[in-house]
C-alpha positions in Angstrom: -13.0 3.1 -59.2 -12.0 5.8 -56.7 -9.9 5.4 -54.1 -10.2 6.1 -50.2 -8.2 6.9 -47.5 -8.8 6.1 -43.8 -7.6 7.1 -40.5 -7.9 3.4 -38.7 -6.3 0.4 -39.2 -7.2 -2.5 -41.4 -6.9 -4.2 -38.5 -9.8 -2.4 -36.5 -12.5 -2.4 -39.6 -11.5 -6.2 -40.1 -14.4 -8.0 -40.3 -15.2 -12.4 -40.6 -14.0 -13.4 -43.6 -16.3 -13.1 -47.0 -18.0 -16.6 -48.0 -19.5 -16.0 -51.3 -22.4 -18.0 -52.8 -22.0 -21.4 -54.4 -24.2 -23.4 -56.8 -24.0 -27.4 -56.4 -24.8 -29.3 -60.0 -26.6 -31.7 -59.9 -25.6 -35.4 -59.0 -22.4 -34.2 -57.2 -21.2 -33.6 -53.8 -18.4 -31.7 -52.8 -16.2 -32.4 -49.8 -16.2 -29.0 -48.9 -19.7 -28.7 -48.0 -19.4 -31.4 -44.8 -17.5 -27.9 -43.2 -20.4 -25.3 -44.3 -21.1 -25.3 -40.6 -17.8 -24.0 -39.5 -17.8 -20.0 -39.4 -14.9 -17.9 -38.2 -14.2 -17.8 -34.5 -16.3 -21.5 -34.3 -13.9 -23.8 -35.8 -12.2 -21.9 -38.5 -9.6 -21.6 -38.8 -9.4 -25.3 -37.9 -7.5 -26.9 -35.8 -6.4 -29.9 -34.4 -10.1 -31.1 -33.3 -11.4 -29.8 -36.7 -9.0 -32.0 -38.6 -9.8 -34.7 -36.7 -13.6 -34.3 -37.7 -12.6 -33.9 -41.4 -10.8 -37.1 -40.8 -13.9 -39.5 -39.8 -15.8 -37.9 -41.7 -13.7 -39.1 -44.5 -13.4 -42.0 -42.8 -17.5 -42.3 -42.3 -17.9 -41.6 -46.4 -15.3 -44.1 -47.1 -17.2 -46.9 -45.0 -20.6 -46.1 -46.4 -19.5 -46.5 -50.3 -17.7 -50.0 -49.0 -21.1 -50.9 -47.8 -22.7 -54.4 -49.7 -25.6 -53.6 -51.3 -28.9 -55.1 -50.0 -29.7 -57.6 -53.0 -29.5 -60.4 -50.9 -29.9 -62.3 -47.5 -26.4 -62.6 -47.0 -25.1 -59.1 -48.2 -28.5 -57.8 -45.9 -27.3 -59.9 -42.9 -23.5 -58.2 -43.4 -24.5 -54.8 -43.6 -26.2 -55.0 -40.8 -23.3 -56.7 -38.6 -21.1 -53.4 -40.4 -23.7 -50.8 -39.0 -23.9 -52.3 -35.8 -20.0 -52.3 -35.0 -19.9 -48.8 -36.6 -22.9 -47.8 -34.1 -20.8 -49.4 -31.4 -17.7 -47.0 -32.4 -19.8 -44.1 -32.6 -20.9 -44.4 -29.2 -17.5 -45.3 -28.0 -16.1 -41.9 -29.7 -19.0 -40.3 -28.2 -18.2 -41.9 -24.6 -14.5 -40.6 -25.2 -15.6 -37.1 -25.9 -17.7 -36.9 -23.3 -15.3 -38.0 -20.3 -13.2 -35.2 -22.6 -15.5 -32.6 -21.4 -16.0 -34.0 -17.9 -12.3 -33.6 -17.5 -12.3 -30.0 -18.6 -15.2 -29.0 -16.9 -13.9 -30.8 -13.7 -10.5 -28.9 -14.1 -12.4 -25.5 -14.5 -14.6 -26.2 -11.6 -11.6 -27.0 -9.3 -9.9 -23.8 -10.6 -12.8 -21.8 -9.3 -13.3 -24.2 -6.1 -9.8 -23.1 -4.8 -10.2 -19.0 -6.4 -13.3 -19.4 -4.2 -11.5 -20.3 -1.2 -8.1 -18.0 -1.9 -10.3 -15.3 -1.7 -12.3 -17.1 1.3 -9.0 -17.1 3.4 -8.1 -13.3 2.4 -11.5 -12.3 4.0 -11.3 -14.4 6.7 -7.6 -13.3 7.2 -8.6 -9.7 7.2 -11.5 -10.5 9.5 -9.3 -11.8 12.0 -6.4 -9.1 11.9 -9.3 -6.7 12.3 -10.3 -8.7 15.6 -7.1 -9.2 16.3 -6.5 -4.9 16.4 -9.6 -4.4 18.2 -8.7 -6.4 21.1 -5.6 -5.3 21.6 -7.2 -1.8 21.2 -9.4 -2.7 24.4 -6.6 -4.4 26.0 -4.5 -1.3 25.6 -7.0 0.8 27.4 -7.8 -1.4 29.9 -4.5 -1.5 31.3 -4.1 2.6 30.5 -7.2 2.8 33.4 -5.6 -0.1 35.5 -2.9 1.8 35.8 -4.5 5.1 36.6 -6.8 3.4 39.4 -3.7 2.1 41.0 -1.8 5.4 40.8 -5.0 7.2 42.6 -5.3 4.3 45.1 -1.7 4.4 45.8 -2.0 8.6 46.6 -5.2 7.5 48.7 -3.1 4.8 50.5 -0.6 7.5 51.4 -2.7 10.2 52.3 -4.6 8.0 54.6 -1.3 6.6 56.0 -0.5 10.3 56.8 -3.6 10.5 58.6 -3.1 7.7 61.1 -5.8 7.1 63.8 -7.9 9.7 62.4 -5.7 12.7 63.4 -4.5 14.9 61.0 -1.0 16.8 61.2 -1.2 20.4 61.7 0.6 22.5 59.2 4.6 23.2 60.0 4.6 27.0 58.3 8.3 27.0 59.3 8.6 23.7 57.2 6.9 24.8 54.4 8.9 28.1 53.7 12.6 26.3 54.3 11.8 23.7 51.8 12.0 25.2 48.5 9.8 21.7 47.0 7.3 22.3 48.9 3.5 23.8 48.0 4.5 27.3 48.8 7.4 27.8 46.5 6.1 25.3 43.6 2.8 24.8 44.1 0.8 21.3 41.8 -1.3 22.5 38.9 -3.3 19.7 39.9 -5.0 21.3 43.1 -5.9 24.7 41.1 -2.5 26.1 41.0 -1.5 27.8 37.8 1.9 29.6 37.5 1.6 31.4 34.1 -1.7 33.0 35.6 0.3 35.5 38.0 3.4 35.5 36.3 3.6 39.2 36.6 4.5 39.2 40.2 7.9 37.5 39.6 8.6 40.9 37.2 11.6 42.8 38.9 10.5 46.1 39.6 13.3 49.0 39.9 13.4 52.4 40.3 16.8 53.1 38.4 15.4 51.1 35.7 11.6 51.8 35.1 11.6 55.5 35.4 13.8 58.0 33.4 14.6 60.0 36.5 16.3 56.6 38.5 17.6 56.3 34.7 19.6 59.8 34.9 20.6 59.2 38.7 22.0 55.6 38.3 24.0 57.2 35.3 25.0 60.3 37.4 26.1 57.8 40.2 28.8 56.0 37.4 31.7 57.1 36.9 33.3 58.6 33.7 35.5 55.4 33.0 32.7 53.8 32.3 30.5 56.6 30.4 33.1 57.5 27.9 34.8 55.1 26.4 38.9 55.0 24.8 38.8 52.6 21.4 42.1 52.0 20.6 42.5 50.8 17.1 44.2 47.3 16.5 47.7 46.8 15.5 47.7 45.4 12.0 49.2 41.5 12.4 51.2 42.0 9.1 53.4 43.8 8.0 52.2 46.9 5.2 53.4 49.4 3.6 53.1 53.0 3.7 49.8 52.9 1.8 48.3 50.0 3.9 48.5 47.9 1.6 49.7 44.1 2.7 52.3 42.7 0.1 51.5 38.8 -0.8 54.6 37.6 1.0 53.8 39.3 4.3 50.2 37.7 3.9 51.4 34.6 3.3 54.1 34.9 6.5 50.4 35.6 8.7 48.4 32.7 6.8 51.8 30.0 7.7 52.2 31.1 10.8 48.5 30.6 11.9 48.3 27.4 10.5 51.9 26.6 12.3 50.1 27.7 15.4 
């Protein structure tokens, strides 16, 4: 009798549908009772399998009430020929369901057969791009230090070729000092040599410019032209009036001619 609100769906509370209690009288059957073992989510709501069960199952009742009764040799001798070619159905509608699942299960198995071996070929894809990376890694650097060995055999080759017979050259001082390439002028950091060390001794040092008396006698030394100065002011390149101020016309005259120009 009172009424409640919520803040979820019906949707989200739903729960299997209710089946309420039943009472059977006695000497009938109801039809509806061959499905009391179908629940929700396992066969209900039915479906295409489900209705064919209700189907032999009606089929199955409808057989049993055509069956003779067993007052007699003959009728006992036909029933028995009916139940045998019924059994003989049933197990060929069994054999039929079964080769049924066979094929599903065989479809499922080759589904996860050939996921099994995607993911086999990813792996062994990424195994081999790895390998693949890592030689060429090693190759890399093999031929970095291939290289290097040849360039210090090649400066062995041509020292020792300078040094023929075992005698060495004497050192040409005048040579040395006329060549401006040479080791005296730009000497190799490679032997020990390191020009940003004694940079300071390439630092021109004057007298007229480090000290404030070479300072006052350079400037003593100059002459006035070139002390003092004459600015002369620049002519205006239109034309203005008394006030300075440039009229439109004589700017526009400046701006024509320019871009005539």
């Amino acid at each position: 009798t009172l009424g409640t609100q919520t803040d979820y769906r019906d949707g989200e509370a739903q729960t299997d549908p209710y089946s309420p209690e039943y009472i059977v009288h006695s000497g009938s059957v109801p039809e509806l009772l061959t499905l009391a073992t179908l629940t929700w989510g396992h066969g209900l709501p039915a479906g295409l399998e489900e209705m064919a069960m209700i189907d032999r199952a009606r089929e199955k009742r409808a057989w049993e009430a055509s069956l003779p009764p067993m007052d007699s040799p003959s009728n006992t001798a036909k029933r028995l020929k009916m139940m045998e070619e019924m059994e003989r159905k049933e197990w060929a509608f069994r054999e039929q369901e079964i080769e049924k699942l066979q094929k599903i299960r065989l479809e499922i198995l080759k589904k996860m057969l050939r996921r099994r071996e995607e993911n086999q070929d990813k792996v062994d894809a990424k195994r081999l791009c790895d390998h693949w990376q890592n030689r060429q890694s090693a190759r890399e650097e093999k031929i970095k230090k291939i290289r290097h060995d040849c360039a210090l055999m090649l400066r062995k080759l041509i020292a020792n070729r300078k040094n023929m017979m075992g005698k060495s050259d004497k050192r040409d001082i005048i040579k040395e000092y006329t060549d401006f390439s040479s080791q005296t002028y730009a000497p190799l950091s490679r032997i020990g040599f390191f020009p940003d060390n004694n940079s300071d001794c390439y630092v021109v040092k004057n007298f007229y410019l480090n000290t404030f008396a070479g300072l006052c006698e350079l400037e003593a030394s100059l002459p006035k032209s070139v002390i003092q100065l004459k600015i002369k002011a620049p002519k205006p390149k239109c034309i203005i009036t008394k006030t300075g101020f440039i009229k439109r016309s004589a700017r526009l005259e400046a701006e024509l001619a320019q871009v005539h120009q």
